[in-house]
Each structure stands twice: as structure tokens, then as C-alpha cells.
N, C-alpha and C positions, 0 to 999 in steps of 0.2 A: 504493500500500500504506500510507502513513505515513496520508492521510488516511483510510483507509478504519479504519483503529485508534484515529484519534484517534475516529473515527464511535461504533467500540463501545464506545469509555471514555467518552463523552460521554450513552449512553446510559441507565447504571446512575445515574449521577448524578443526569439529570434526573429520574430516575425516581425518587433520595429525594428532590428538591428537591420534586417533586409530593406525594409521599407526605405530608411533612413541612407544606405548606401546605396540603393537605387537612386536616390536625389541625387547623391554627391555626383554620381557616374551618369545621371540621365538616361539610364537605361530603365525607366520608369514602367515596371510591367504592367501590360493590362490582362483583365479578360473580356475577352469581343464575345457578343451574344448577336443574333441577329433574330429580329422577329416581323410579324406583321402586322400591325396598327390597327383594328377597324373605326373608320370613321363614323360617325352619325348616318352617314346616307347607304355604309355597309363597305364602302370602298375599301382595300387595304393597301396600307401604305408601309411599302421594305423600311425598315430601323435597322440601322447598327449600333449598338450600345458598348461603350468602353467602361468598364469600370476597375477600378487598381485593384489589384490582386490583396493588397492590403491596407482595407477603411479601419483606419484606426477613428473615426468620427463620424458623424454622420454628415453625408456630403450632399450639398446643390447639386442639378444638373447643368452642363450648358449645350444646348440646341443648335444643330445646325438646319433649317430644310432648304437643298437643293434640287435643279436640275439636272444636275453634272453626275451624276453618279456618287450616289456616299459611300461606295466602297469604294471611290478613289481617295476617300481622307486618310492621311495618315496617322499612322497607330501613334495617342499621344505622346508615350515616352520617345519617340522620335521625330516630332514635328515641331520644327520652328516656329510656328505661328502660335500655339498654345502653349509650349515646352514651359514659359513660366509659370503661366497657368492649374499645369500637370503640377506641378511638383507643390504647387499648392494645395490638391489634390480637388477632384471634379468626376463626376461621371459622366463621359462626353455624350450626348448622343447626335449620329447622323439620321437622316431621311431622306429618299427619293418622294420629292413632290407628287402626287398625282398625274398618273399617265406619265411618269417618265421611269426608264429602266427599268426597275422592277415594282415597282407601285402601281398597281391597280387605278382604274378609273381613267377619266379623257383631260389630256391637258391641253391646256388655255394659256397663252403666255398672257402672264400679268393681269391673272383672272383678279377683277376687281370686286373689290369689297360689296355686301348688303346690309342693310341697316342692321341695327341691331332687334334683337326679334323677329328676325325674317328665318325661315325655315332653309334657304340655299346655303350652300357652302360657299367657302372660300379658303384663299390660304390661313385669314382668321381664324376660320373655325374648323381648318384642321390643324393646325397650329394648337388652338383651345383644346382638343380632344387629343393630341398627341399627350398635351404636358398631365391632362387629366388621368392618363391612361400607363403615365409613368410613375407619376403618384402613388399609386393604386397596384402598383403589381412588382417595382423596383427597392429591394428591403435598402435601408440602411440611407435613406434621402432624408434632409432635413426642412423638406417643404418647400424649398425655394428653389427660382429656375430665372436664367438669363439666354436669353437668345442672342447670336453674333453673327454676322459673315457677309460676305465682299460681294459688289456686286452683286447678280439675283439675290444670290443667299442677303444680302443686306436688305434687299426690298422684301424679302420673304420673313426676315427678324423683323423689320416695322410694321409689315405688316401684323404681325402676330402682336403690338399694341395696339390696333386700333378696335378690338373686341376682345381686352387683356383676359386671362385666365385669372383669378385672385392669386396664383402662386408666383405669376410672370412679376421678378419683379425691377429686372435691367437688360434692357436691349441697347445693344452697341450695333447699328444700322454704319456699314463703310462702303462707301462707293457706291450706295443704291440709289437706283433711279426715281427721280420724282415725276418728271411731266416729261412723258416720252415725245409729246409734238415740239414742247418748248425749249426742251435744253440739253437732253439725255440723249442713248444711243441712234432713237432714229430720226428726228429733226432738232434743228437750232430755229428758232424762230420761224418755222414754216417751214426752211430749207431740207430739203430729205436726203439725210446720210446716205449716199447711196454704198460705197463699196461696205461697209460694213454694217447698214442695212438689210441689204440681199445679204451675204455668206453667215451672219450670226442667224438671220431666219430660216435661211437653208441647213446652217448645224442644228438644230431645235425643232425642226416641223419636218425634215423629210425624212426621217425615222426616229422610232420612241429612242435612239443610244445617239449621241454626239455624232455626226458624220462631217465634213468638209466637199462645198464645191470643189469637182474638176478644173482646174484651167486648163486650157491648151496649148497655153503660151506662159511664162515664166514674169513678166511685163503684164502687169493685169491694167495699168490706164490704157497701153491700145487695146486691150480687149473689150475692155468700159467703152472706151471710144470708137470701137467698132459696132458694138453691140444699136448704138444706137437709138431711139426712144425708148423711153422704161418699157411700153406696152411689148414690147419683146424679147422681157424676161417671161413672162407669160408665155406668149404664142411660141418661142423655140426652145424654151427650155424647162422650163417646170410646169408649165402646162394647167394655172389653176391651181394646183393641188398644195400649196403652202398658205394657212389662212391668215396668219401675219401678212402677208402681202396683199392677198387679198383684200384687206382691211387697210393696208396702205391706200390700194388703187379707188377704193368705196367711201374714203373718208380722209380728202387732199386740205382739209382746211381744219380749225381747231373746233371742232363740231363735238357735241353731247358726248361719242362715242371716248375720244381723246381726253375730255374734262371728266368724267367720270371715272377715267383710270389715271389721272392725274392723283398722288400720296396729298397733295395737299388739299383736295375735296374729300380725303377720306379721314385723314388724321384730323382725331383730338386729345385734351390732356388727358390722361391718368393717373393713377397711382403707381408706375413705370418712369423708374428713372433713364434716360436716354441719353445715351453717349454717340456725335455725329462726327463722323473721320472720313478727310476729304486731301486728295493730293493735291499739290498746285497745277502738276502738268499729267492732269488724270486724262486720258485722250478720248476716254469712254463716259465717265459719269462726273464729271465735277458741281456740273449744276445741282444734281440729285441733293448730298448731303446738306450746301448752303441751304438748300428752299425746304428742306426739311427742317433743319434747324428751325429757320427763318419762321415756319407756319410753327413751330410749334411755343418759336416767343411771342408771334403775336395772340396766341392762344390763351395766353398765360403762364406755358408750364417754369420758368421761373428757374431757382436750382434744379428743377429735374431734369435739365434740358441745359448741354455743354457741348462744343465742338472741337475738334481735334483737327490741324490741318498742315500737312508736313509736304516736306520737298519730293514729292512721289507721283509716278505714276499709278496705273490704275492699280492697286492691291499691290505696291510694290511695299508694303510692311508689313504683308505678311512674311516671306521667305527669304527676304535680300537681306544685305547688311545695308544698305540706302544710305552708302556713305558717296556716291555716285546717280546719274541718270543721263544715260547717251555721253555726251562729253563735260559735261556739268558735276565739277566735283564740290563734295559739301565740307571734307573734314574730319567727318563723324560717323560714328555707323545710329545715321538718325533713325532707320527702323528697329533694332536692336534698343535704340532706349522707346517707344512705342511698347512693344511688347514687353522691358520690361519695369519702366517707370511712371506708364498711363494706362495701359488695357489691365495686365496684371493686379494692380495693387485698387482699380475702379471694379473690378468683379468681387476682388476678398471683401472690400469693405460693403457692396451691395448684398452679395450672395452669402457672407461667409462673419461679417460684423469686423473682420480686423482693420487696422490705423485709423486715424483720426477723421477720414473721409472730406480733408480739408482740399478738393479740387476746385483750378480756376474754371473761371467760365467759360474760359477760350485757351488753349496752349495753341498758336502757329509758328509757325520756322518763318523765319523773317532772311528771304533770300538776297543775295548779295550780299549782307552783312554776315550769312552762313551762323546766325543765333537763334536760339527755341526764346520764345517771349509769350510772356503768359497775362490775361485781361478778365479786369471784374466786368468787362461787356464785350459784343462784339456784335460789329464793326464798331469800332472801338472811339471813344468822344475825342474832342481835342484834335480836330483833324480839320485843315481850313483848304476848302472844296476852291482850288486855280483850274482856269483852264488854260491848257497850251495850245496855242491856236498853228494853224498850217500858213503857211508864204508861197505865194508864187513861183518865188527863185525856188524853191526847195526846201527853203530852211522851217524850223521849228523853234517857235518860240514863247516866253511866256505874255510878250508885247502885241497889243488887238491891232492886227490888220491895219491898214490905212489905204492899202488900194481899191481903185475905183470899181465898181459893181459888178462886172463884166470880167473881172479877173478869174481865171480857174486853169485848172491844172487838167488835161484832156487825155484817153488814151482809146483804143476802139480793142473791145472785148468781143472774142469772135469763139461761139459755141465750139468749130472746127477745130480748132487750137485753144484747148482752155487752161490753164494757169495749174500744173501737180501741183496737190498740196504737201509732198516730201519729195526730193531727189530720186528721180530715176534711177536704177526700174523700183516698180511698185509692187513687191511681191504680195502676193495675196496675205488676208488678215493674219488666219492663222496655222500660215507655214512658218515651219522650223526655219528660224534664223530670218524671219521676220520682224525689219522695223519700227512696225506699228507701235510698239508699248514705247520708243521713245521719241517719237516723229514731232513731237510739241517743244523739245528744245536742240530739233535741226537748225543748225546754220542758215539763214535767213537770206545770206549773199548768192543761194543759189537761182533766186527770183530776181535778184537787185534790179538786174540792167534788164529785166525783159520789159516790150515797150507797153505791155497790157497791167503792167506794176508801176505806184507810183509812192514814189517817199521824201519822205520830211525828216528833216534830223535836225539837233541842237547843235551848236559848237559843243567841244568838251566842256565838261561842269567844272565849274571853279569850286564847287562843294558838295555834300553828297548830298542828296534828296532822298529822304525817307518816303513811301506813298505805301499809305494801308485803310484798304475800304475798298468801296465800293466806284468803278471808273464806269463812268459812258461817254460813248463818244457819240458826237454831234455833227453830222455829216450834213452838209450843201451842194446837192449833187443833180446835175439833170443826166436824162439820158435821150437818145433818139429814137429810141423802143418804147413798147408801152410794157415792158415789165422789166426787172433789174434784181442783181443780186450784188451788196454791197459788203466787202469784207473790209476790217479792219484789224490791225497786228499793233500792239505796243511791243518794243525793242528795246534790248538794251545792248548797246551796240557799247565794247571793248576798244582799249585804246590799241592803237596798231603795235605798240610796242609794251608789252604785258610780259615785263623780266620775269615775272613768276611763275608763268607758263606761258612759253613764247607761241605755241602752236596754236592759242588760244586770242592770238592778235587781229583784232577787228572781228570779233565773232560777234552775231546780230542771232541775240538770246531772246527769244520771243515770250514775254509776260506772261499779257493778256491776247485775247484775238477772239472775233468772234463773227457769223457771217446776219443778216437780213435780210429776208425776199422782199422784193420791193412790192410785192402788191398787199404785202399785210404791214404796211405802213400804219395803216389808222384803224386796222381792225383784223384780228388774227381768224375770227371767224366770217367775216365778211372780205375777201379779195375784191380788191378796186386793181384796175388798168391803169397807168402813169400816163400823163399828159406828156407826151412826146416835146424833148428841149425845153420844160418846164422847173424852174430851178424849184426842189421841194426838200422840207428838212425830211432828215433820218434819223432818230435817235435808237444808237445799238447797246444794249446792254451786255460790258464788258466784263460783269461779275465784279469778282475782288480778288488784292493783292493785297500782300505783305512784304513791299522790297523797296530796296534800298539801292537806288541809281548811284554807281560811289564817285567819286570824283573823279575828272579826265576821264570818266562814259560819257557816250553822248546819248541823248533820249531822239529813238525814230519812231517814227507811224508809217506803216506801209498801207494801200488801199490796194484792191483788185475787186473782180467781179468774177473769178472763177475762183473753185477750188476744187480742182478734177482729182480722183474719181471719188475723193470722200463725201461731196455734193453732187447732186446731179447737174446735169448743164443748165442753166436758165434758159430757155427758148428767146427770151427776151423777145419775144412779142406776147401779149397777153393772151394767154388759154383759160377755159374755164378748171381743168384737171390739165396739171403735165403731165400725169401718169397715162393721158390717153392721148399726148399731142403725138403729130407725124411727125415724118423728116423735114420737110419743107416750112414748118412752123418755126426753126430754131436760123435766126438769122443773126447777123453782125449789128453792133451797136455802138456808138460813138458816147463816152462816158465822161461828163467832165465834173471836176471837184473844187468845188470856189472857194478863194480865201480870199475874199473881199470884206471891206468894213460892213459891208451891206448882210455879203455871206460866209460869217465866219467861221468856217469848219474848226473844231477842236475836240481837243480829249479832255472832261474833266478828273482833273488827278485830285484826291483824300491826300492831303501834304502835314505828313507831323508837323507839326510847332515844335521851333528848336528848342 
């Protein structure tokens, strides 16, 4: 008997003595269980459940639901993206969404929410009946549960607050989309994503597993540009059969369908605190997390509602050390302190009650200066709103115009040749050793001299300029067409001679940028035709920054009216749908940009006070 008790005291021990050396070593065991879900309407939905092999407590869960397949996540004690988290200890669980992979039922990309008391599903209320259903059958939980994850899986964790579960009690939403017509993957203001509209609908709708478009060519803008009017992607190649697209071609204006799946007609407060993580050069969702934010201060949620916003592209803090992006170095491995000085230590004290729970409002990386700066608001006070207005000659400055009315700056935008929005060739979204994740801080000087691009720049600065908020620009622009698509690029253009990294001399590091169809000038769901050579304002909303122009940069603004094949061509004559214009509809246009006192194009910059 005596040994037989020293047997059972010997074995809790070892059992933290393992636990405890699993952290040191991060070889963190789990056990993976995998089951199936039933929802409310009977549906079931594949789970992968991690939990450590040794719960010395009783542990939260945290949530992932995706489309991507959740037996692609990796096993905690090995994955960078949670590994802090792990060794805090969690019982992870993954999900395949409805209709994808191995979950039961029909899938709806960015099935939108029903009110509350309504009998339909959504990702809400399978969201609600997953957490219920772990509750209830998962021994050794302490009641509480956080939801996380990038992109979909982000809009899949917000959504799961807007008809919270009582247990839901922190959702960290990163890189999720808010307003798919307004700002996120498939239009900017109207404008429709095209290359990575078609291939992301084509990986998602043309079979329930991940698949990729075919190219036939290596160079996907001549393909784009062969391809010719949108109506045939339809007629020679999918044929109908993908209803994202569908739904593109049925719904070309910001109509009920569009507002309805907008996060910001569905979100409200709750008892869910909300953590928003957004990169600066996210190439896919940047808008998503600010207007999430954004809806839910005007909401009122108060501290329950903070934003996170680092030097990253899109989900590059999960897996990277993001002491880098494209040729833009920071210093630091800014994703390494994300995971484990902001996500890490905001779950223990939501999920788990450890530290003092004393987070800012706002943590952004304030670029150029290459510092994390942390705000009891955000967009943040104390910021005096100059605008830099455009010159004639070229130049950029903070001095209003004085030339005569009639002054502007011209170039002719020709659908046939339109403007790549990264250095050739364009390899498709997502092939291996594909550009696209860091296409937002390419070199700028590959557009410079072409004669459909047009730029303004400052002399070098005698001091540095801080600019943090929110920028629009203010475009005075006619065209000779009756529709127009209007781009604008904020630049931070390097001194030619940069001793600290010479290869880095005259790089034109692009901020902000963002495009506007010209026929939803005064109305995103009402399209108007443009008065041909008629001078009319543009106001484009540039979002926000946090950077810091340092001295000897010069401040540029680039204009163009293409941005092939990430946008479609503007026909630039006015159709009712583009989605069903011909070849003969898509003609040349003569675009001019006035810096007159009369019309004085400018960027308004958010300027700290020194």
C-alpha cells in the first residue's frame, strides 16, 4: 500500500515536471480529437480540438472557424502564431465553416447575418452552437471562450459577436473584411478588384477544397488584357457556375445586397471585448479592421473596443519575424513582439484573469520613424488637418496655388495600355513565389516617366513631418469621357544618397493610395455619367497613417486612371453595368488634373504638432 501511494503522488508531479519542460523546449504536447458539430438546422460541422496533454487548471477555449481547411492549423506546440499563447495553456479549437471541406451543409461566402430571433442560420449562430456544444461535452473548460483569426477566419471571429454566446467573451477580428463593395477584397469605392476578385472566387466556389485558376501564360496582365470585357469570364471560362461572380455581375452598384453584408450594418456593442489588428501595407483587407473599429466607437463600445496596427502585410504577424516587408526594413522583429507583448498577454487577462489588463487604446508602429506608439484615442487629437496642394510645374507644396483657372496637368488614359499596378510580369495571386503579399511597398519609379502617370513632389524637407490620421485627397479633375477612374498614391520618396542603405537611394515608398470610379462620385448606389471636359471635385478617401516623412525625403502624389489587372479597365464611357459592357465600349480618354487657385487639387495630411 505505502508504495502503491507513493506510485500516485509521484505521478501528478511528473506530470508538471513534463508539462513544465514542454514550455521550456516548446515542444508543447497536445491531444487532437476531431468530431462533428450539429448545428441547430442538423448540419454538421468537422472540429479539430487541441487540448495539452497536461490541464493542470481548468482552461478557456480559443476558436478558430475557417474556410481553409482546419486540419491545415498547426498543432499548437508548434505554431508561431499561438506558441505564446500555448504555453499559457488553451484548448485550441479549429472548424471547417459550413459547406467547406469536410462540414456539412451549403456554403455562402460571407453569409450575412439575421436579426436576432430569427430562426436562419448564420456564421453567428453556428459560431453560438459550436461554443455551446463545447461547453457541454469538453471536461476541464472554465467557461470562457475567445474567438481569433486573419482574414475570413477574422470576419468569421466578428462575426461570432454580433449574436455573442454568454460565454464569448474576446474576439481578436485581424484583417477581416468589412464592406466588400467599399474597401475590402472585391471593390475600392465601386472599383472591382479584378485579378484577385476572379482567382480568390475561383479558389472558394469551384470546388468545396481550395483549388487555383489555370493560366496559360506565366504574365497574367496580358492574359487580363486579353481576356477582354468581364462578360467573358463567364461565357469562356466558368461558365455561370461560380455565384460570387454571379453576384458581382447582378449587383454592379452598392445596392441592399452589398449593405446588408457590409460588418458595419450588422455589428453592435456587447459584453465582448474586441481586439482590431490591421497592417499598414495589408494588400487584401486594410479597410476591414479600421471600419470595424471605427463602427464599433461610434456604437459606444468604449474600452471594449482597441486597435492594433503594425508595419505588415496581410496576416504577416502571424508567422514572420516582420522585422522586414519587400525591401522595407523595420529593425525589429515587430511580429514576434504582437504575438508576444499584445495578443498573448490580451487573451490571459480576458480569458484566463492574469496582469493588470492595463491596454492602450490604440498600439500603431509609426513608420519611418521605425517606433511602436501607443494612444488613449485613435485617430488620435492634436493633429492640425494642412493640405499640400499640386503645381503645375510638378512641384508639391504646402503654398495654395496662384495660377490662373485653366491651369492643369493632362495625360490620355487608354483602356488598350493600362497602367500594372506592380512591375512586370504579374504572376498570378497565388502562385509560389508570388509578389502579391508585398506589391504595396514596390518601388514607385517603375510608373515614374510613363506619360499616363502624373507626379508632384516637395523639395527635400528641411524637417521631419510627422502625419497620423486620417488623409483625403481632393482631386480637380475633368475628363473627355463620360466615366473615369481616378487613382491617387502618397510617396515617400528617399534621398538619392541614403549612406545607410545605398540600394535604397531615391526609393518612392508608397503610404497611402487608393482608386474612385468616377461615376459614384455623389452616390455609390446611384451611378451618374461625367459631363464630358467638365472640371468636377473628387474627394478619395485615403484611410490612415502613422509616418513620419524624415528629413531630406521628399513628399510625392502620383495620379493615374488605370491600375491593371488589380482593377478592371474603366470603359471610360459611361455603361449602365461594366460587367456587361462590349469591346467597342472601352475607348481613350484625355484626363486633366488642375492646380489652379480656382482648382486646387491637394492631399489633406493629420500633421502632429511639434
Amino acid at each position: 500500500m505505502i508504495k502503491q501511494y507513493r506510485f500516485l503522488l509521484i505521478i501528478p508531479l511528473l506530470s508538471f515536471y513534463l508539462f513544465v519542460k514542454a514550455q521550456e523546449s516548446q515542444g508543447l504536447s497536445y491531444i487532437r480529437e476531431e468530431v462533428m458539430i450539429s448545428m441547430r438546422d442538423g448540419a454538421r460541422l468537422r472540429t479539430i480540438i487541441y487540448r495539452p496533454a497536461a490541464i493542470l487548471e481548468k482552461l478557456p477555449f480559443l476558436l478558430t472557424r475557417t474556410p481553409y481547411g482546419a486540419h491545415q492549423f498547426i498543432e499548437p506546440g508548434k505554431n508561431d502564431y499561438v506558441m505564446p499563447m500555448a504555453k499559457e495553456g488553451y484548448i485550441f479549437v479549429n472548424q471547417d465553416i459550413r459547406g467547406r471541406h469536410k462540414s456539412e451543409g451549403t456554403y455562402q461566402m460571407m453569409r450575412s447575418s439575421h436579426p436576432k430571433g430569427s430562426k436562419e442560420i448564420d456564421e453567428s449562430t453556428d459560431a453560438y452552437d459550436t461554443i455551446d456544444w463545447l461547453l457541454k461535452n469538453i471536461k476541464n473548460n472554465n467557461g470562457k471562450v475567445g474567438m481569433y483569426g486573419i482574414s475570413y477566419d477574422g470576419w468569421t471571429a466578428i462575426m461570432g459577436a454580433v449574436k455573442p454566446h454568454p460565454a464569448l467573451v474576446a474576439v481578436s477580428e485581424q484583417a477581416s473584411p468589412a464592406d466588400m463593395y467599399m474597401g475590402d477584397d472585391f471593390h475600392h469605392n465601386g472599383a472591382f478588384r479584378l485579378s484577385y476578385g476572379f482567382e480568390y472566387v475561383f479558389s472558394q466556389e469551384a470546388a468545396k477544397t481550395d483549388t487555383t485558376f489555370s493560366f496559360p501564360i506565366y504574365d497574367t496582365y496580358d492574359w487580363y488584357l486579353k481576356l477582354g470585357p468581364l462578360s467573358n469570364i463567364n461565357e469562356k471560362y466558368v461558365h455561370h457556375q461560380l455565384p460570387t461572380w454571379n453576384n458581382f455581375i447582378q449587383h454592379p452598384d452598392y445596392d441592399a445586397f452589398w449593405q446588408k453584408q457590409a460588418v458595419s450594418n450588422q455589428l453592435d456593442t456587447s459584453h465582448v471585448q474586441v481586439m482590431n489588428v490591421a497592417g499598414w501595407w495589408d494588400q487584401e483587407d486594410f479597410y476591414g479592421p479600421l471600419k470595424i473599429y471605427e463602427t464599433l466607437e461610434k456604437k459606444g463600445a468604449g474600452n471594449k473596443n482597441t486597435i492594433v496596427i503594425g508595419p505588415w502585410n496581410h496576416g504577416q504577424w502571424a508567422y514572420w519575424a516582420g522585422d522586414q516587408l519587400g525591401n522595407i526594413k523595420f529593425g525589429s522583429p515587430t511580429s514576434d513582439k504582437f504575438r508576444t507583448e499584445i495578443q498573448a498577454p490580451w487573451f490571459a487577462y480576458y480569458l484566463k484573469g492574469k496582469g493588470e489588463g492595463r491596454f492602450p487604446k490604440a498600439i500603431t508602429y509609426q513608420t519611418g520613424s521605425n517606433t511602436w506608439k501607443t494612444y488613449s484615442e485613435w485617430p488620435v487629437a492634436g493633429v492640425m488637418a494642412k493640405n499640400i496642394y499640386f503645381h503645375g510645374c510638378g512641384k508639391l507644396s504646402f503654398e495654395t496655388p496662384q495660377e490662373p483657372a485653366n491651369q492643369y496637368v493632362a495625360y490620355v488614359s487608354d483602356p488598350a495600355h493600362p497602367v500594372p499596378y506592380r512591375p512586370r510580369p504579374i504572376e498570378a495571386t497565388f502562385q509560389r513565389g508570388s509578389r502579391w503579399s508585398s506589391w504595396l511597398t514596390e518601388d514607385q519609379r517603375f510608373v515614374k516617366d510613363r506619360p499616363d502617370v502624373v507626379s508632384f513632389e516637395t523639395d527635400p524637407l528641411d524637417q521631419d513631418i510627422a502625419v497620423s490620421g486620417k488623409i483625403l485627397a481632393n482631386l480637380y479633375a475633368a475628363t473627355s469621357g463620360t466615366d473615369a477612374d481616378w487613382i491617387v498614391k502618397l510617396i515617400d520618396v528617399y534621398p538619392e544618397d541614403y549612406k545607410s542603405e545605398p540600394t535604397m537611394g531615391g526609393y518612392e515608398l508608397m503610404i497611402a493610395s487608393e482608386i474612385l470610379r468616377g461615376r459614384y462620385r455623389n452616390s455609390f448606389q446611384k451611378p451618374e455619367a461625367i459631363v464630358p471636359n467638365k472640371v468636377a471635385q473628387y474627394s478619395i478617401d485615403l484611410h490612415q497613417i502613422n509616418h513620419v516623412f524624415k528629413k531630406g525625403h521628399k513628399i510625392m502624389v502620383q495620379v493615374q486612371s488605370s491600375w491593371f489587372p488589380l482593377y478592371d479597365r474603366n470603359p471610360q464611357r459611361f455603361v449602365l453595368n461594366i460587367f456587361k459592357a462590349t469591346a467597342n465600349d472601352y475607348q481613350k480618354a484625355t484626363q486633366r488634373i488642375y492646380t489652379s487657385k480656382q482648382y486646387p487639387s491637394s492631399i489633406t495630411l493629420p500633421i502632429v504638432k511639434q
